[in-house]
N, C-alpha and C positions, 0 to 999 in steps of 0.2 A: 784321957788315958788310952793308951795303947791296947786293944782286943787282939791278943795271940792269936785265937783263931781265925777271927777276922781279916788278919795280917796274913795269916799260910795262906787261905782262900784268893787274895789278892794277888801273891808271890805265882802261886799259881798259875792267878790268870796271867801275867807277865810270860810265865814257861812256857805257856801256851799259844799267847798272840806271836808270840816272835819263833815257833814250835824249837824249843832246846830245850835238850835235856836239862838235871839239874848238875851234872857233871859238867856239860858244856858252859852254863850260866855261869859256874863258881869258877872255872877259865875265865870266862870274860871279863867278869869282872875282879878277879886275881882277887881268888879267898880259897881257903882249902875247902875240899867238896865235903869234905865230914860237916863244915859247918855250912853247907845250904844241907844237908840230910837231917841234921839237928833241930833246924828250923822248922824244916817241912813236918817234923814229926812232934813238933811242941815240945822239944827238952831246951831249946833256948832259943832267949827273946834276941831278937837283931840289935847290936850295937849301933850309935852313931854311924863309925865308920862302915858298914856294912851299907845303911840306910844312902849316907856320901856315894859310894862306890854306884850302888844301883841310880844313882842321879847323874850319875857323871856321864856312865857307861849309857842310859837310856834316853832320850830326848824327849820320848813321847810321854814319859812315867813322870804325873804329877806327886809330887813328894806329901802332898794333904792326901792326896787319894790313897799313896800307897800308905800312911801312916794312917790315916782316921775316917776313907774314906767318902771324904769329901771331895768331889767331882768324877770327873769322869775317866778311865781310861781307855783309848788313847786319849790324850791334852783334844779338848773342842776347837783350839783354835790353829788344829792341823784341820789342812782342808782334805785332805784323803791318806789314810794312814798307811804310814809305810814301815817294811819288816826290815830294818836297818836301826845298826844301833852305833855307837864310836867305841872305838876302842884304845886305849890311852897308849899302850906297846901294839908295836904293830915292827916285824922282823922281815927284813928282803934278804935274801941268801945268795951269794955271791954265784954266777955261773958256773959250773962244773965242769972240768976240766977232763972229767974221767966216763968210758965209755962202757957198754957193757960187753963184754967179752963172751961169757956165754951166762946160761940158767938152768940149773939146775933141780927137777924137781922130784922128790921123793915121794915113795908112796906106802901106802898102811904096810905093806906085806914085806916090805924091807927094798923092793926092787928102788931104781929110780931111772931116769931118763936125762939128756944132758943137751941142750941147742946150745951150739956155736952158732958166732956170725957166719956168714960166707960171704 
């Protein structure tokens, strides 16, 4: 049977070996962050597909380990572990056609300031 606590301690350590936030993490692996917050704080237990998601997304995260435990993280039979993970969407943005003309920047007391190119 699945230890909630046991389980946030684990999720944890994941936040930690790869250092991302729990904002970041619930990005990566495309879930809403109120539900890594949820977790983290024990008002609810991970779903199948949440458990899917962190498997898919992590390489080195044994699915026994993060569910009961059982072995080790990173996986033993990486030979030196590394802070990379996949990611299932991944977005290229097409070249930009447009340049920047000037910038503008404003300051507390109301003034602001203006660079143009030259």
């Amino acid at each position: 049977m699945l230890d909630g606590n046991s389980f946030i301690l684990r999720l944890k350590s994941i936040l930690t070996h790869y250092e991302l936030s729990s904002s970041a993490f619930a990005d990566l692996i495309e879930v809403q962050r109120s539900s890594i917050s949820h977790l983290l704080n024990g008002r609810n237990k991970p779903s199948l597909e949440f458990i899917m998601k962190i498997n898919d997304a992590f390489a080195e995260v044994d699915i026994q380990w993060l569910l009961y435990g059982i072995g080790s993280f990173p996986k033993l039979n990486e030979k030196e572990p590394t802070k990379t993970y996949n990611k299932s969407k991944q977005t290229t943005l097409p070249p930009s056609e447009k340049n920047i003309d000037r910038i503008v920047i404003f300051y507390s007391d109301g003034t602001f300031k203006t660079y143009l190119e030259k």
